[in-house]
N, C-alpha and C positions, 0 to 999 in steps of 0.2 A: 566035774559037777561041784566039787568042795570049793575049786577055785574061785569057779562064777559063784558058790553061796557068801565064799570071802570077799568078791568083790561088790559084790551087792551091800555088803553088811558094812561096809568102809563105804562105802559113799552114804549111804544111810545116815552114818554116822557123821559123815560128813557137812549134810544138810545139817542135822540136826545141831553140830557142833556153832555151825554160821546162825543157824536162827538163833541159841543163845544168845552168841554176840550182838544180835542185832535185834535182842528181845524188845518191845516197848516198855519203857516205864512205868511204873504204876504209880498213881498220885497218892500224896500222903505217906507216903513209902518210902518211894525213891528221892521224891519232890513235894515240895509244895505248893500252892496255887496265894500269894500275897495277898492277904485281903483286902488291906487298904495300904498300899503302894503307894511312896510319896511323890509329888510332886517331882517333877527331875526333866534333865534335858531329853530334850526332844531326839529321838536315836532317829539317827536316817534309814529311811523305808531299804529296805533287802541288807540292813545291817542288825550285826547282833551283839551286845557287849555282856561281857561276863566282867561283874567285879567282885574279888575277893577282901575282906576286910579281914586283919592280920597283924600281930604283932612279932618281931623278929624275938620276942621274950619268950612265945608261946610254944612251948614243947609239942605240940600238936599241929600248930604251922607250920613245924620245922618236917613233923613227921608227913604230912601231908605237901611237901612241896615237891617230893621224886613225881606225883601222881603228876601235879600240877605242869612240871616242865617240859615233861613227857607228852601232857597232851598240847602242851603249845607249840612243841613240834608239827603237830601233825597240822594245825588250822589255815583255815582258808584267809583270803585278804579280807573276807566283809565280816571278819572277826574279829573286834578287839577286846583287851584284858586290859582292864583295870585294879592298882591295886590301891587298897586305904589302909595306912597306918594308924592306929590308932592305941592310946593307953589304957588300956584296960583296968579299969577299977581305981582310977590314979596313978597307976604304975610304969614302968615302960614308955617314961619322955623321952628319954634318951634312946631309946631305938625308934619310936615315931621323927625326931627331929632331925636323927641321922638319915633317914629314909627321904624325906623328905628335902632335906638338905643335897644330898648325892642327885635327888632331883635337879635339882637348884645348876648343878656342876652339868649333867648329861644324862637324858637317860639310858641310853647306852651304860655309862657310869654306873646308873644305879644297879641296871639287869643284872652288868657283870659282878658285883661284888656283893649280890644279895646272896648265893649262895654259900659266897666265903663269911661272911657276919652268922649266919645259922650254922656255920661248922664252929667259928671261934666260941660263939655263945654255948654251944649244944653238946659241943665235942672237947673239943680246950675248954672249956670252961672258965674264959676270959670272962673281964670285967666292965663291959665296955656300957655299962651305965653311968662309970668314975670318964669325966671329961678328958684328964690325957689318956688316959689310956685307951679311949677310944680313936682320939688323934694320932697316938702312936701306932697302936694297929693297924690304921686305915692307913698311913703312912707307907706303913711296911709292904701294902697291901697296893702300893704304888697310885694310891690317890692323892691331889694332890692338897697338903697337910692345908695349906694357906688360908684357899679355897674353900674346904671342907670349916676350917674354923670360920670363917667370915660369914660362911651360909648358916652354919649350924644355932648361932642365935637371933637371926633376921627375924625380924619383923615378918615377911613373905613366909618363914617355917612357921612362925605364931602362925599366921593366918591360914595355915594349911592343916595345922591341928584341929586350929576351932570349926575349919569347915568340915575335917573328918567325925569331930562329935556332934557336928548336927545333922550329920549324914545319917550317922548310926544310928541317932536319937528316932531322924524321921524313918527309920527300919525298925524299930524299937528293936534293936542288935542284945542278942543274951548271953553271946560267947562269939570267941576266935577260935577255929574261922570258920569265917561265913559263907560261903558262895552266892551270887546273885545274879539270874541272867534278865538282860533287855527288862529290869524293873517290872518282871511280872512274876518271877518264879524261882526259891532257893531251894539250892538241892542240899538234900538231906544228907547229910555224911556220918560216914560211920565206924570210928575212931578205933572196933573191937579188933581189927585184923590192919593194921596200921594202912587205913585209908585204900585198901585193895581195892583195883575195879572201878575207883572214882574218874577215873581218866576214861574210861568208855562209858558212863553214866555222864559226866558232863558232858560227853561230845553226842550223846541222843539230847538231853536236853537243848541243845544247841540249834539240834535238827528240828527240836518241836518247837522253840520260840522263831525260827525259821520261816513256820506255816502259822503261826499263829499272831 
């Protein structure tokens, strides 16, 4: 009798455990609904794109990026992540231009070595807003040095900045980071327990701009 009362009480709990997981969102809360959403390209019908706007400077980017990696493990193909770099209050050219510049090299390139730049900046506590020592590192860091200098002052990086700040402008952006999916809805994060939870909150959000 105890048995079947224990096993009844684990599965119980068990439902109850999954409908957490799988709680819906609450608006204003979790998320919010854009009010007046800029103008932007056209997303193709049964796709969804999430972009985050970020700077490699941002102590809170940096702490928010386990959730972020974690959940692009888990995404479907009609999913894509976009990222924006941008400088923050005038600051942070030098990690927008690197960003952008490793662009320039591969993306691949870029994916791999964004999380080694948020350890040097965050952890070492390198310098890599000072120009060689940014090419030093990223050197060391088996990129390649040439390459990385020739993209890093292009013309093509200018132009990728200035499109980052009127990206943001038409978001009217308040802080890094941001999350934003399919240009209707940013999810609310919440920095008090270092971004816990964000990785199963943007992956229902995903699911609601999905059907919506």
């Amino acid at each position: 009798m105890i048995r079947s009362i224990l096993r009844v009480s684990l599965i119980t709990l068990s439902f109850f455990i999954v409908g957490m997981a799988n709680a819906e969102l609450t608006e204003n809360k979790d998320y919010v609904v854009l009010k007046k959403p800029p103008t932007y390209e056209n997303i193709p019908q049964g796709k969804v794109e999430v972009i985050e706007f970020f700077s490699y400077g941002c102590s809170y980017c940096y702490k928010l990026e386990p959730e972020l990696l974690a959940w692009l493990t888990e995404q479907s193909p009609n999913v894509t992540f976009k990222r924006i770099a941008i400088p923050r209050k005038g600051k942070w050219f030098a990690y927008a231009r690197l960003y952008y510049a490793l662009g320039l090299i591969s993306s691949k390139e870029q994916a791999r070595i964004t999380p080694l730049i948020y350890n040097a900046i965050h952890e070492q506590k390198l310098n890599l807003e000072d120009d060689n020592e940014l090419l030093d590192w990223a050197a060391s860091e088996n990129v390649d040095r040439e390459q990385l200098a020739k993209y890093y002052q292009s013309v093509d990086v200018d132009k990728s900045i200035a499109q980052a700040f009127e990206l943001a402008k038409s978001y009217e952006l308040q802080y890094v980071p941001t999350i934003i999916v399919n240009n209707k809805y940013q999810l609310q994060l919440d920095s008090s327990n270092n971004y816990a939870g964000t990785k199963e909150k943007l992956a229902e959000l995903v699911k609601l701009a999905e059907t919506n």
